[in-house]
C-alpha positions as CSV (number, residue, x, y, z in Angstrom):
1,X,118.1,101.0,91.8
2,X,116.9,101.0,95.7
3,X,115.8,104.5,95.0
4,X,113.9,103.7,92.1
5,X,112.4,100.5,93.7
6,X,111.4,102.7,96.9
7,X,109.8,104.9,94.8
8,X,108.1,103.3,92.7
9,X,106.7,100.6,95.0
10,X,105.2,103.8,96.9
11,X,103.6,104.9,93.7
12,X,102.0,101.6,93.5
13,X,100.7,101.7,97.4
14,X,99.3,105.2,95.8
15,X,97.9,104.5,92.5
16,X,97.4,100.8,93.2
17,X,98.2,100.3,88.8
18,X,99.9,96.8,88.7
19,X,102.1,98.0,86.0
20,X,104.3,100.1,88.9
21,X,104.2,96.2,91.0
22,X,105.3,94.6,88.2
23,X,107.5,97.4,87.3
24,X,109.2,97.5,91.2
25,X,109.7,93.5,90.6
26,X,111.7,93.9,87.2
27,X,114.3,96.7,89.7
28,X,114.2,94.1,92.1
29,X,115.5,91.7,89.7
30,X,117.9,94.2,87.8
31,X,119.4,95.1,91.1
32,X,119.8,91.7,92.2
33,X,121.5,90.9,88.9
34,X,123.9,93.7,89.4
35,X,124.8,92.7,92.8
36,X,126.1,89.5,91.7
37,X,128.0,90.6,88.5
38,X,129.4,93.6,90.1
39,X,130.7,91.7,93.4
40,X,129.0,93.5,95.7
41,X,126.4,91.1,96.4
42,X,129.2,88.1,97.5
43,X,130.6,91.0,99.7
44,X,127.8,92.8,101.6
45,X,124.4,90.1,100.9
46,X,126.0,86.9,100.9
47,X,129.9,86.6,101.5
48,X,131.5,82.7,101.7
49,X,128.9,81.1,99.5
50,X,131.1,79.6,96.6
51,X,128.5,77.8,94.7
52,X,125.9,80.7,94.6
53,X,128.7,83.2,93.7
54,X,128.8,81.1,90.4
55,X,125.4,81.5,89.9
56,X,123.7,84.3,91.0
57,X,124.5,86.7,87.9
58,X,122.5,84.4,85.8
59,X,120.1,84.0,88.3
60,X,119.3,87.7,88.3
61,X,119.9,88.3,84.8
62,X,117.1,85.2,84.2
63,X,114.5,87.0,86.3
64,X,115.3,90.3,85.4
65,X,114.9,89.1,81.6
66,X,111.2,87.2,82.7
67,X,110.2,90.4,84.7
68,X,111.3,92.4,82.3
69,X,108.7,91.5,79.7
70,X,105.5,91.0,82.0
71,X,106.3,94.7,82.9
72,X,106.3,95.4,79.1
73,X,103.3,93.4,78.6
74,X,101.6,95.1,81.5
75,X,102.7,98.8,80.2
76,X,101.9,98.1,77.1
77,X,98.8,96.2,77.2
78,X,100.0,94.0,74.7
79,X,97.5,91.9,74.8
80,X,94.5,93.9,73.7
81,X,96.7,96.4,71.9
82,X,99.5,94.3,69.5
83,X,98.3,90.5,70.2
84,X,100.8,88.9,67.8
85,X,103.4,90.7,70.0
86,X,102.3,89.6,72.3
87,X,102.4,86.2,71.5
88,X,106.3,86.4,71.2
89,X,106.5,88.0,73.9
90,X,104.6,85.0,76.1
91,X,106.7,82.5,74.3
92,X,110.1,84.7,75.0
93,X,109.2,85.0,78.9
94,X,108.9,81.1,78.9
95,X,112.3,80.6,77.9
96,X,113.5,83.0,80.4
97,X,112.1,80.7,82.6
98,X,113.5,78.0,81.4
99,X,116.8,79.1,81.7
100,X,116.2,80.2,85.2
101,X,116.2,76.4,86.0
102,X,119.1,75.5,83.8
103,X,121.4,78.2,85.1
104,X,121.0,76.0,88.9
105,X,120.6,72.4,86.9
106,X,122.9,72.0,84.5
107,X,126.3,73.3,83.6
108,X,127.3,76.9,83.5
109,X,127.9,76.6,79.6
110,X,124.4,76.1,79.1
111,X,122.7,78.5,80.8
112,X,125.5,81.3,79.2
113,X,124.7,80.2,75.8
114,X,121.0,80.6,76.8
115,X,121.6,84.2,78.4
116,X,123.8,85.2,75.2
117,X,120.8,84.6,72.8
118,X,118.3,85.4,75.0
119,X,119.3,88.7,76.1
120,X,119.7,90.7,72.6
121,X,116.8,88.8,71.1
122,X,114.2,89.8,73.8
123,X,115.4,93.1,73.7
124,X,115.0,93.9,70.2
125,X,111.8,93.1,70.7
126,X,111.0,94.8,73.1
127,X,112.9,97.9,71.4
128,X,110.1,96.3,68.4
129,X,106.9,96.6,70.2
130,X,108.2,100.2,71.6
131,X,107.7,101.8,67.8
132,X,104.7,99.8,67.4
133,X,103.3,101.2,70.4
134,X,104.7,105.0,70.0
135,X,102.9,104.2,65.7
136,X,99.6,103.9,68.1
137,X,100.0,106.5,70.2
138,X,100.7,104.9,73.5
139,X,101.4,106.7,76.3
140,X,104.7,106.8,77.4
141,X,105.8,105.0,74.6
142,X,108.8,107.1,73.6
143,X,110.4,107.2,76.8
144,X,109.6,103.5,76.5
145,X,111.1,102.9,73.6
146,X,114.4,104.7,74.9
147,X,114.5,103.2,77.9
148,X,115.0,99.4,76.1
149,X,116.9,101.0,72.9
150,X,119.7,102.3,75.8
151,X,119.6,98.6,77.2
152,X,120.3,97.1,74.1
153,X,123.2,99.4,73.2
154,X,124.4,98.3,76.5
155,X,124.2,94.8,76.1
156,X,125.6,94.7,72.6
157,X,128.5,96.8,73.5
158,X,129.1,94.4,76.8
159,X,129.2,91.5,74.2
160,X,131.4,93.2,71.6
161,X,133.7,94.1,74.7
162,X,133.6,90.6,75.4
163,X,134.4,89.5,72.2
164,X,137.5,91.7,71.7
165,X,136.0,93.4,69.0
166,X,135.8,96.6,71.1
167,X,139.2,98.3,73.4
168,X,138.5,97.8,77.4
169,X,137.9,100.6,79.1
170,X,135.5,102.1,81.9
171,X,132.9,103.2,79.1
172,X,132.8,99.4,77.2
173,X,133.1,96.8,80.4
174,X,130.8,99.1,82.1
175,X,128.5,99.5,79.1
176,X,126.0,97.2,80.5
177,X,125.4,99.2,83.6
178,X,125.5,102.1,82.0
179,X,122.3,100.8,79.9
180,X,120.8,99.6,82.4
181,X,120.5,102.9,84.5
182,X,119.8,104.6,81.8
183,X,117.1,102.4,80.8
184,X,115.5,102.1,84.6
185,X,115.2,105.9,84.5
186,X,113.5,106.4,81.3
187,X,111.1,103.6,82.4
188,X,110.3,105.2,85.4
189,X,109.5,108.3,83.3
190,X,107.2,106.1,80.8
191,X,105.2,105.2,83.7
192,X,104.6,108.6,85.1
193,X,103.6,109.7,81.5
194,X,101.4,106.8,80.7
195,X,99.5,107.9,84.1
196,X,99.5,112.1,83.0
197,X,98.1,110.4,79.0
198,X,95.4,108.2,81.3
199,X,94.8,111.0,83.1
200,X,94.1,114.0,80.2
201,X,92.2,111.2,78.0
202,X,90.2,110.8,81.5
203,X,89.6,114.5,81.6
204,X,88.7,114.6,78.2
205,X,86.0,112.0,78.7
206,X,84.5,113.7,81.7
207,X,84.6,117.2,79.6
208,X,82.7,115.3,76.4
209,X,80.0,113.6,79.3
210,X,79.7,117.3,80.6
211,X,78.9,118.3,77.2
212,X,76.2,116.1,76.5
213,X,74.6,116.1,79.9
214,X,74.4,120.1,79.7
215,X,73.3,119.5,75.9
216,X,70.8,116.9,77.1
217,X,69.8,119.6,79.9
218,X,69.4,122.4,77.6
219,X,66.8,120.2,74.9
220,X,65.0,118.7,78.0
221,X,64.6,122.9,79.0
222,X,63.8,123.6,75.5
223,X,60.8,121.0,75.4
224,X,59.5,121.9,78.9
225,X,59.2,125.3,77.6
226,X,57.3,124.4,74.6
227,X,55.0,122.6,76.6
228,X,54.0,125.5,78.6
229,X,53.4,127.3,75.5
């Protein structure tokens, strides 16, 4: 996750899209999440602090879940593109906010019952607005969509682990980050396409204005030439 923020925040400083800023905070988030859940955070970042230990999972799960879908918003230009989407997707990053205060103002039970709903509900969508934008013909969309269809297999299978439905073992109480490497990989690739699409559909533009200018150039020769005669 460092390496992926690293790189990313210098392909920000290079391309200067805000999608890659937005993108760099959602790892951020993610990787502070994981740091708290995994124990290494209370070890290495910030060892003897009872009362944050409690609640810095949901902490970083709350911010990684309201980065999470301004970077969708941002990669998928939502607003312009799918704005009923996007709608939901607005209202969904609100409650993610929301749940960012309760998880350090009221009770742990709260916030968890927040997280638990919140979590597979704003994925799906996003997994949702990933085939709507790959029916349009976004690019990057594909590696988009499998990027937050690997989360969500992660997250349900953490839950069903949880639950007792599914056996413990490295593959199911790991499922989660699992998922999420997966999924910060293939959204790293989704960028990189969306700029090679933004880039040939650029190409393409300058190729069509070449066309007409030399078309143009050829008509304005044409007429000079009749003139003369």
């Amino acid at each position: 996750l460092i390496g992926l923020l690293l790189y990313n925040l210098l392909l920000w400083i290079s391309v200067r899209d805000g999608a890659y800023l937005v993108y760099v905070l959602f790892v951020a988030a993610m990787g502070f999440g994981q740091a708290a859940l995994t124990g290494l955070g209370p070890q290495f970042l910030w060892p003897q602090q009872a009362w944050w230990n409690s609640v810095a999972p949901h902490v970083g799960a709350s911010l990684a879940g309201l980065s999470g879908l301004l970077s969708a918003r941002r990669f998928l230009e939502s607003r312009a593109a799918m704005p009923r989407m996007d709608r939901l997707l607005v209202v969904q990053a609100g409650l993610w906010t929301l749940t960012a205060v309760a998880v350090v103002a009221l009770p742990y039970l709260v916030s968890s019952f927040m997280l638990m709903v919140l979590a597979p509900v704003g994925i799906a969508s996003l997994v949702v607005s990933g085939v709507l934008s790959l029916r349009s013909g976004h690019g990057g969309a594909r590696h988009y969509l499998a990027a937050w269809a690997a989360l969500l297999l992660g997250v349900v299978g953490l839950q069903l682990h949880n639950m007792g439905v599914l056996p413990s073992n490295r593959w199911t109480s790991n499922s989660l980050l699992i998922g999420s490497a997966i999924e910060m990989l293939l959204l790293s690739f989704a960028l990189a396409d969306r700029i090679n699409v933004s880039r040939r559909q650029r190409d393409l533009v300058d190729a069509r204005l070449a066309g007409e200018h030399a078309m143009v150039e050829a008509l304005s020769q044409s007429r000079r030439k009749l003139q003369t005669v």
